[in-house]
Gaussian input, Z-matrix of N, CA and C with variables (Angstrom, degrees):
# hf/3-21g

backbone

0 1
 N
 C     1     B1
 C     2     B2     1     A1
 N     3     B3     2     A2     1     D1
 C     4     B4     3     A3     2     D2
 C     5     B5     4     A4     3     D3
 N     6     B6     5     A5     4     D4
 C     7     B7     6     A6     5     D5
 C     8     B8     7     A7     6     D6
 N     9     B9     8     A8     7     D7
 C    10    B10     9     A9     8     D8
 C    11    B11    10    A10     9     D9
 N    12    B12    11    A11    10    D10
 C    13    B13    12    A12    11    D11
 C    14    B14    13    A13    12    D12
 N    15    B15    14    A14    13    D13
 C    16    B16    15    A15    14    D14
 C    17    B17    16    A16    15    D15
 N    18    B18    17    A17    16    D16
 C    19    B19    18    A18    17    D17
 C    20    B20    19    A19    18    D18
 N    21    B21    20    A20    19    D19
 C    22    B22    21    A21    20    D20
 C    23    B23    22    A22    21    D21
 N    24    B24    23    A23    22    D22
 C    25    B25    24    A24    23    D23
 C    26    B26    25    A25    24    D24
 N    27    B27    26    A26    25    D25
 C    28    B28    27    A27    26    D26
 C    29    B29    28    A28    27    D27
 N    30    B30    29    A29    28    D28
 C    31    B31    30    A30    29    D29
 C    32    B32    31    A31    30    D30
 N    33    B33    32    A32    31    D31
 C    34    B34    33    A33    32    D32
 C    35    B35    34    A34    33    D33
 N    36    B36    35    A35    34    D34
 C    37    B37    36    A36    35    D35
 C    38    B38    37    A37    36    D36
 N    39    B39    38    A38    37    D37
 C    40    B40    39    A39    38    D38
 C    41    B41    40    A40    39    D39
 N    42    B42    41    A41    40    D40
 C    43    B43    42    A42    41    D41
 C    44    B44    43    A43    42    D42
 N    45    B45    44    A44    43    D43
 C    46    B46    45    A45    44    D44
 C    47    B47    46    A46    45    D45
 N    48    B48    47    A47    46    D46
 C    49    B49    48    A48    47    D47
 C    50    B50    49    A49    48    D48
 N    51    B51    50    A50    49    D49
 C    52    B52    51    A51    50    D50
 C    53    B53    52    A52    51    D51
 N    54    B54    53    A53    52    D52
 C    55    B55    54    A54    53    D53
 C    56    B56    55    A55    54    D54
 N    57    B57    56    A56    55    D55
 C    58    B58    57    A57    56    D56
 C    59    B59    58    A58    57    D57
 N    60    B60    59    A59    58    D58
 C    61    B61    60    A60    59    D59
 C    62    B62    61    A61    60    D60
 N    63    B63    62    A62    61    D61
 C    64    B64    63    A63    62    D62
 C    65    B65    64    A64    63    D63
 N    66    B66    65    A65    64    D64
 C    67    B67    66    A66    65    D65
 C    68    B68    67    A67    66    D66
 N    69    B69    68    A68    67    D67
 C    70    B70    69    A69    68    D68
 C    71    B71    70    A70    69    D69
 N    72    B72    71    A71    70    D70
 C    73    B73    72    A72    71    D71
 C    74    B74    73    A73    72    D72
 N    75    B75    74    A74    73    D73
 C    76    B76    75    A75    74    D74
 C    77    B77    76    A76    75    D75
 N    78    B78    77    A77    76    D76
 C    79    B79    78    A78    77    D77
 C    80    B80    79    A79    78    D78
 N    81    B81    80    A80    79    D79
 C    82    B82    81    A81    80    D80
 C    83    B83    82    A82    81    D81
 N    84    B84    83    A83    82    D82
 C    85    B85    84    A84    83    D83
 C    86    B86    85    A85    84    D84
 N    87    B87    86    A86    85    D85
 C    88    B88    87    A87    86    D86
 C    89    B89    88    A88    87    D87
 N    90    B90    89    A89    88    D88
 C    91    B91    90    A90    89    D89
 C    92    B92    91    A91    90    D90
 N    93    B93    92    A92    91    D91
 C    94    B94    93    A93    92    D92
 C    95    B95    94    A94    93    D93
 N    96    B96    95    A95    94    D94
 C    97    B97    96    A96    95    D95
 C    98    B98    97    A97    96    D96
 N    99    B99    98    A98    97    D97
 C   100   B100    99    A99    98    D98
 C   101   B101   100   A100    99    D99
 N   102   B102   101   A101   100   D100
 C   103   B103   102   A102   101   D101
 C   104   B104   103   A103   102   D102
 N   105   B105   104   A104   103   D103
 C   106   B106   105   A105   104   D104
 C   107   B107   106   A106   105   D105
 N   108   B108   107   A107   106   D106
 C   109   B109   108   A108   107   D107
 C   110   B110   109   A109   108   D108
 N   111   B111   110   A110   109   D109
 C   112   B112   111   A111   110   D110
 C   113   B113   112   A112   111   D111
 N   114   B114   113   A113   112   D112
 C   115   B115   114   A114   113   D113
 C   116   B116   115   A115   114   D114
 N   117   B117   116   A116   115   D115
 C   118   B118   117   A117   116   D116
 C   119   B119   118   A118   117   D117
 N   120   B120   119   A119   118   D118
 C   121   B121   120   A120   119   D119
 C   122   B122   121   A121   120   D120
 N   123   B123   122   A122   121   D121
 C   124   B124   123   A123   122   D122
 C   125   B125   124   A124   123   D123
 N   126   B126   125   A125   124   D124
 C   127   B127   126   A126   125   D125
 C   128   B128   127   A127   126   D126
 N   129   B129   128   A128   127   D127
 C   130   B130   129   A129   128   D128
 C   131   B131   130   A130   129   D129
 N   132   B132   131   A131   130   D130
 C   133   B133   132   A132   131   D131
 C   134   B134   133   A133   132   D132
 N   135   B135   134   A134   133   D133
 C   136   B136   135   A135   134   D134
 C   137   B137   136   A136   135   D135
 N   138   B138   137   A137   136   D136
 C   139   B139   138   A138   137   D137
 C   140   B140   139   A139   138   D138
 N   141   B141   140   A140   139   D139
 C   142   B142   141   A141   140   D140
 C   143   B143   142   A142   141   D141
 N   144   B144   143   A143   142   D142
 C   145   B145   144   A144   143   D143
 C   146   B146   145   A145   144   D144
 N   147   B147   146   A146   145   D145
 C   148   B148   147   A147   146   D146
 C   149   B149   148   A148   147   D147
 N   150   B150   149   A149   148   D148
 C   151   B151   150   A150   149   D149
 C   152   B152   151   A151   150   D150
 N   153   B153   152   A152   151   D151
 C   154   B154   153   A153   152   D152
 C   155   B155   154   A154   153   D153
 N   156   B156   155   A155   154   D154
 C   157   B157   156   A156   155   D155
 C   158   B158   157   A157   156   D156
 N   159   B159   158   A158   157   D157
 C   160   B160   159   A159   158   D158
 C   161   B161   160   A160   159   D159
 N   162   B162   161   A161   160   D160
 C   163   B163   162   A162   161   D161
 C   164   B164   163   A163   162   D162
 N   165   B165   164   A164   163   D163
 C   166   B166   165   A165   164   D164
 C   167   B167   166   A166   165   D165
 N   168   B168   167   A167   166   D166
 C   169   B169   168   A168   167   D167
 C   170   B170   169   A169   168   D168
 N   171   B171   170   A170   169   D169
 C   172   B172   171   A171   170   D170
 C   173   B173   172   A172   171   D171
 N   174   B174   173   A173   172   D172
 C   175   B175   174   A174   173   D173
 C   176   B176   175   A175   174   D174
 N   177   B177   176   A176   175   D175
 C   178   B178   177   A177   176   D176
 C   179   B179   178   A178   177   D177
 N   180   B180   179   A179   178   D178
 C   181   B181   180   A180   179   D179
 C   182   B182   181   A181   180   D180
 N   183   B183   182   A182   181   D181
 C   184   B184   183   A183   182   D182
 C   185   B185   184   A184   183   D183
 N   186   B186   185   A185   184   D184
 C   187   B187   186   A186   185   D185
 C   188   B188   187   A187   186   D186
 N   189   B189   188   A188   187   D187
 C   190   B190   189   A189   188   D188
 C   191   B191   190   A190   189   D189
 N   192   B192   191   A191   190   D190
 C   193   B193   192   A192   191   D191
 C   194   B194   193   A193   192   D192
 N   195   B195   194   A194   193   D193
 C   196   B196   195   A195   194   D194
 C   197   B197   196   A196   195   D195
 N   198   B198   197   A197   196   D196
 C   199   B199   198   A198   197   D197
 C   200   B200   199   A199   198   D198
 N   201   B201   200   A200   199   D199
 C   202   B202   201   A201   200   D200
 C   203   B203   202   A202   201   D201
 N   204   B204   203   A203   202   D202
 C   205   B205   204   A204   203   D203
 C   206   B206   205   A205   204   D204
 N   207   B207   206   A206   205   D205
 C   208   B208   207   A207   206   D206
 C   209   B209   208   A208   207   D207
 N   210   B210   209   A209   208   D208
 C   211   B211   210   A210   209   D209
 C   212   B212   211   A211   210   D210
 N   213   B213   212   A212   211   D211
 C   214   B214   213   A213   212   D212
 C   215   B215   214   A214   213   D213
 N   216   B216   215   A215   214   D214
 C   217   B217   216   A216   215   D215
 C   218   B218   217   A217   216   D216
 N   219   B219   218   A218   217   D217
 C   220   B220   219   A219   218   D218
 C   221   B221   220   A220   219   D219
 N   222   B222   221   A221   220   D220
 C   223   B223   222   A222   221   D221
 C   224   B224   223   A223   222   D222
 N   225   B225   224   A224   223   D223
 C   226   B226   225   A225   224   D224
 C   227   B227   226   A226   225   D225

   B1=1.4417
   B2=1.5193
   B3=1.2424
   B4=1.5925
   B5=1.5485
   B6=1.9765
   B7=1.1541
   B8=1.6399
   B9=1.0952
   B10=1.5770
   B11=1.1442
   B12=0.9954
   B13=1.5598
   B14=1.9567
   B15=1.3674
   B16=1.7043
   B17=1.3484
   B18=1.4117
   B19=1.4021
   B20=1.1735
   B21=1.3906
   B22=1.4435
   B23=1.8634
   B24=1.3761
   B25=1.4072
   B26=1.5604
   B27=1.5272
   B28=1.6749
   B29=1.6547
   B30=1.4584
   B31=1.3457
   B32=1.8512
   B33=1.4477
   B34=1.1302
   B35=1.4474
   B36=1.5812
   B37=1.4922
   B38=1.9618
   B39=1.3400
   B40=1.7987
   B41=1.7673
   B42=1.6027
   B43=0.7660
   B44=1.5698
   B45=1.1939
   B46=1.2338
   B47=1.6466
   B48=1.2798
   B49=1.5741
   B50=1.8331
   B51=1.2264
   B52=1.5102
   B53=1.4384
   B54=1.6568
   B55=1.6018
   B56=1.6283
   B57=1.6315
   B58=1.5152
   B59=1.2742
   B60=1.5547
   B61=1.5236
   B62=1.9041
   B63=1.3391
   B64=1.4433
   B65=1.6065
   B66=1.3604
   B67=1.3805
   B68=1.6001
   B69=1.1918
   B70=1.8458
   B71=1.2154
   B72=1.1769
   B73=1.5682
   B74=1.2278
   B75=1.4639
   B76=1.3582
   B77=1.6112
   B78=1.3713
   B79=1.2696
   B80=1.4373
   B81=1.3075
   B82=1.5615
   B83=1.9518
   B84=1.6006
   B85=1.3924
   B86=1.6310
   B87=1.4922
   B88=1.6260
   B89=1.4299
   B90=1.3740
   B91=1.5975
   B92=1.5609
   B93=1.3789
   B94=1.5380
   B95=1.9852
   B96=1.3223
   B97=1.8835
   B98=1.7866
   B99=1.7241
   B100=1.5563
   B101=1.3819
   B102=1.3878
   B103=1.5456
   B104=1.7795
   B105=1.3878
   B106=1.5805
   B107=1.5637
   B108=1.5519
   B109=1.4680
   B110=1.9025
   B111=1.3615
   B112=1.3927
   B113=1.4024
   B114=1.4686
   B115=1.4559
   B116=1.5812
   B117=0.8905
   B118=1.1991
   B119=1.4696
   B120=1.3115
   B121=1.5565
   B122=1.6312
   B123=1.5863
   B124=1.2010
   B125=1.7649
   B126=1.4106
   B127=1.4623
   B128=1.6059
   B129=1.5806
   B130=1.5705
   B131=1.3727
   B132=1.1138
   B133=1.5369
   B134=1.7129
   B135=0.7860
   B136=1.7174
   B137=1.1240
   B138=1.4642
   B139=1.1163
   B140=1.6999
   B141=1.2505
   B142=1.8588
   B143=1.2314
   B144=1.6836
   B145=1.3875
   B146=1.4744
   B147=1.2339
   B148=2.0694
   B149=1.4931
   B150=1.0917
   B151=2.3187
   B152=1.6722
   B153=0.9572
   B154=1.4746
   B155=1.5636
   B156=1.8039
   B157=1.4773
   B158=1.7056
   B159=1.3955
   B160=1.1917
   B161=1.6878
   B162=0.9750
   B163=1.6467
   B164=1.0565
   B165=0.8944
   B166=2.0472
   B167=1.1757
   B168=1.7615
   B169=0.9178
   B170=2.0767
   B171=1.3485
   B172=1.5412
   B173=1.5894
   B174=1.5967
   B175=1.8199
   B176=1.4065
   B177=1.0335
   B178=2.0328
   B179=1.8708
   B180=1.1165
   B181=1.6294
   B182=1.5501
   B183=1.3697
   B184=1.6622
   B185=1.4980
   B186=1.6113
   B187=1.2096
   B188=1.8934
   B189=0.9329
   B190=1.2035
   B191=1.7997
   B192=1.2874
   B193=1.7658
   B194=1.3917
   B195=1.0647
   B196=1.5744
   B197=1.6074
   B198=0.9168
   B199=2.1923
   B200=1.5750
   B201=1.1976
   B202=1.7766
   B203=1.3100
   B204=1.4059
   B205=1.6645
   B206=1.4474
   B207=1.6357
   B208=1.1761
   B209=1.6561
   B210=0.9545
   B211=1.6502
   B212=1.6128
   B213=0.5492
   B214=1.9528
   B215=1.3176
   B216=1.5583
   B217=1.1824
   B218=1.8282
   B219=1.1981
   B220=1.6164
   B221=1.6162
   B222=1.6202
   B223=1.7322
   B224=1.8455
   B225=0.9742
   B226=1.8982
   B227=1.3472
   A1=108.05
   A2=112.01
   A3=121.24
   A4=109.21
   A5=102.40
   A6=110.64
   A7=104.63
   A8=114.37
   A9=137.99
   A10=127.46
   A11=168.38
   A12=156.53
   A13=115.26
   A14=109.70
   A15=93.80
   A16=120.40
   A17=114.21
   A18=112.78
   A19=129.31
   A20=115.59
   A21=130.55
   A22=106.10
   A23=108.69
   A24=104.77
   A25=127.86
   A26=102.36
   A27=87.56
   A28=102.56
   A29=126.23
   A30=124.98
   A31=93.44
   A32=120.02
   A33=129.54
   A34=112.57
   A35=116.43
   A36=124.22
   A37=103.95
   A38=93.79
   A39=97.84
   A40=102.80
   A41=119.71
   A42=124.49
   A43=134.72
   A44=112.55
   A45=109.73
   A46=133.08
   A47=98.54
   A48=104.20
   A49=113.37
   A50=102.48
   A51=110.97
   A52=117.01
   A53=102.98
   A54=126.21
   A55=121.30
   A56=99.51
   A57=105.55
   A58=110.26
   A59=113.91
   A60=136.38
   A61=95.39
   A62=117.53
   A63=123.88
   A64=108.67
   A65=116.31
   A66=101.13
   A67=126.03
   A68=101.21
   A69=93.60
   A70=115.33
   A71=143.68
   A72=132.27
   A73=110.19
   A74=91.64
   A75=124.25
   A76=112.00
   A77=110.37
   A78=127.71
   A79=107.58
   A80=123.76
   A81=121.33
   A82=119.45
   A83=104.19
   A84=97.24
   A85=135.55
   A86=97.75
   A87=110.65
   A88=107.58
   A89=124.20
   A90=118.47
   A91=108.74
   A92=127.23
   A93=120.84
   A94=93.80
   A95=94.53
   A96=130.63
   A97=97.71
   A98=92.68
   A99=92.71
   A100=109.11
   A101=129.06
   A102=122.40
   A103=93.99
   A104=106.01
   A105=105.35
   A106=105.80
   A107=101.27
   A108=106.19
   A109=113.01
   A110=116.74
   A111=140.08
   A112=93.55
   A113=97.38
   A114=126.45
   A115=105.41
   A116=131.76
   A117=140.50
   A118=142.32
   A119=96.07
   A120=116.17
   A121=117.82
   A122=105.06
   A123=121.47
   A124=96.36
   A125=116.27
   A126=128.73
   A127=103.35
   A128=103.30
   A129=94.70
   A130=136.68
   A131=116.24
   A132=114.64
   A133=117.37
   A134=99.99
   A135=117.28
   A136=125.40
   A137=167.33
   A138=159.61
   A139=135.78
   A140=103.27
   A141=109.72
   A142=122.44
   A143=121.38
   A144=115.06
   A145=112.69
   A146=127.38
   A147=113.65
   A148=111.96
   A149=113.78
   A150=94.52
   A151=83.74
   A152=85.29
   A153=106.36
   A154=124.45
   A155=102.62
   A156=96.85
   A157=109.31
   A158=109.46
   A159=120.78
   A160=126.26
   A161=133.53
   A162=126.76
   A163=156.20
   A164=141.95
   A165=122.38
   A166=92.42
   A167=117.52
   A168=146.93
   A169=111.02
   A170=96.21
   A171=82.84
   A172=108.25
   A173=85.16
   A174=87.84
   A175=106.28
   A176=94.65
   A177=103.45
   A178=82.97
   A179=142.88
   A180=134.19
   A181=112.23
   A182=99.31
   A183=95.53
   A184=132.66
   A185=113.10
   A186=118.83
   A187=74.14
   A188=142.03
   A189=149.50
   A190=144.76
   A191=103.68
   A192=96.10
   A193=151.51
   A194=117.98
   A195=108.42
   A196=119.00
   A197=108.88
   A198=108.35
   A199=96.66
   A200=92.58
   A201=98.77
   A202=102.65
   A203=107.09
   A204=105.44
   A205=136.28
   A206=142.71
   A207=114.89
   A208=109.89
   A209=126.71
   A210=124.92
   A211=109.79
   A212=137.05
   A213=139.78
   A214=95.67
   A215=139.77
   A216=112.66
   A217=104.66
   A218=112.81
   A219=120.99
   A220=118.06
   A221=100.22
   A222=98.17
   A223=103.28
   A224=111.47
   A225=106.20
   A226=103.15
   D1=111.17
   D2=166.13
   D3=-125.55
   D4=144.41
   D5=174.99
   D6=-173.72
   D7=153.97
   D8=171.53
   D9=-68.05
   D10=157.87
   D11=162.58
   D12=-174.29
   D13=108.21
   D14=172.71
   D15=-48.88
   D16=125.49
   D17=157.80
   D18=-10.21
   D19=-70.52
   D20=-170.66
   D21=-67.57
   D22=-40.88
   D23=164.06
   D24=-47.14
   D25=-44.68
   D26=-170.74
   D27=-107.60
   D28=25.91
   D29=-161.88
   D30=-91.51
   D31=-41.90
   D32=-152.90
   D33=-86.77
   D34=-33.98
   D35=160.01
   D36=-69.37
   D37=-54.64
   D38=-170.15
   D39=-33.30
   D40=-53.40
   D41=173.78
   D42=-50.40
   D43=-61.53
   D44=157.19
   D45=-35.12
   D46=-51.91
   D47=179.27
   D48=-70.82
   D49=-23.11
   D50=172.81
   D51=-49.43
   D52=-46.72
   D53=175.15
   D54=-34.84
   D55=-37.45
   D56=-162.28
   D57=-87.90
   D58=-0.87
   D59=-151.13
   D60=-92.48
   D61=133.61
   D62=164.57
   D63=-85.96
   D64=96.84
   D65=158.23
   D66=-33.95
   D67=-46.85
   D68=-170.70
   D69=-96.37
   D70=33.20
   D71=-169.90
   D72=-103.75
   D73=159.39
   D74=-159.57
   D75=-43.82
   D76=-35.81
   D77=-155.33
   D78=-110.22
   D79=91.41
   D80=-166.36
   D81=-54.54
   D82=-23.67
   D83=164.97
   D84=-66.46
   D85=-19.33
   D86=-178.63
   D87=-92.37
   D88=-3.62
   D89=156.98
   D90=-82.07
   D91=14.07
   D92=-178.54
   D93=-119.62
   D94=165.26
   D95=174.58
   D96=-98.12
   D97=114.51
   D98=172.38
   D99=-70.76
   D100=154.44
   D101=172.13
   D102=-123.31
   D103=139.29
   D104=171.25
   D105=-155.36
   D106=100.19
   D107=-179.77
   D108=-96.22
   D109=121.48
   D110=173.67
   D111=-81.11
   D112=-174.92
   D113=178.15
   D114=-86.93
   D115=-1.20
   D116=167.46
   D117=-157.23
   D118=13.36
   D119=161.40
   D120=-179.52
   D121=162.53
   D122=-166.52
   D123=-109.91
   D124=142.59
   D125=-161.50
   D126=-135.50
   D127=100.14
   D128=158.13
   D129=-101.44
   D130=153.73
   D131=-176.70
   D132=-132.93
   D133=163.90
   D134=-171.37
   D135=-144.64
   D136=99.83
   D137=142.40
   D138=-106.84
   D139=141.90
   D140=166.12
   D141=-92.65
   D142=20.77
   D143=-162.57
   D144=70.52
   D145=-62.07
   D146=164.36
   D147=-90.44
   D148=-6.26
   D149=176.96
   D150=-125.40
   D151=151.97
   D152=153.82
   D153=-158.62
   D154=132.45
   D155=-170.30
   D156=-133.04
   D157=134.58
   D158=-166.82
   D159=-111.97
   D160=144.24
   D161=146.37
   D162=-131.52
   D163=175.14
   D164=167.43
   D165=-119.85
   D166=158.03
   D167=154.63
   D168=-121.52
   D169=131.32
   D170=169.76
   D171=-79.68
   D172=164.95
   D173=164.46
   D174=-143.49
   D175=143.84
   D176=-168.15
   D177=-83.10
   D178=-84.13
   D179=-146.43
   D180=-121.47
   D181=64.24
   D182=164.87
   D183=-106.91
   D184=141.97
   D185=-98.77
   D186=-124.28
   D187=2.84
   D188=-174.19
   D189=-178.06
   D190=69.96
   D191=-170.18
   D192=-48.77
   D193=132.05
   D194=-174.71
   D195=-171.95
   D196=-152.46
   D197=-176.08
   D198=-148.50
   D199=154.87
   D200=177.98
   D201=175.99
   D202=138.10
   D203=170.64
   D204=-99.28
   D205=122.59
   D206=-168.27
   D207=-111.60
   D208=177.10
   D209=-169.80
   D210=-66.06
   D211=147.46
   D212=179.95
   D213=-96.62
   D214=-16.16
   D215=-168.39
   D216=-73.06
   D217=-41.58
   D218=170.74
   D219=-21.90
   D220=-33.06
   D221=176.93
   D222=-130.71
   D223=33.89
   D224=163.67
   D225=-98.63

């Protein structure tokens, strides 16, 4: 998975979705931000098992698709 994105573009959703994130749970995948870049957009996700919060961002030239999760603590 490769792709481009302004800082300031994905800092303000990234954040938000970070919110919904349990630092401490049980389950070490639900302390991470899903990433899922399409051919025409990038999809974040967040959940505690009861909230879950999501977004799109477009992307004008991305350069490789795929999913991957990274830690949420990086943006709480």
């Amino acid at each position: 998975m490769e792709f481009t994105i302004a800082r300031e573009t994905l800092l303000t959703p990234l954040q938000r979705i970070a919110g919904a994130i349990d630092r401490k749970h049980t389950l070490a995948v639900l302390s991470n931000v899903l990433l899922q870049v399409t051919e025409e957009n990038l999809y974040l996700t967040g959940t505690d098992c009861e909230v879950e919060l999501a977004a799109r961002l477009p992307l004008v030239n991305p350069t490789q698709t795929g999913i991957t999760t990274v830690p949420a603590k990086k943006f709480i």
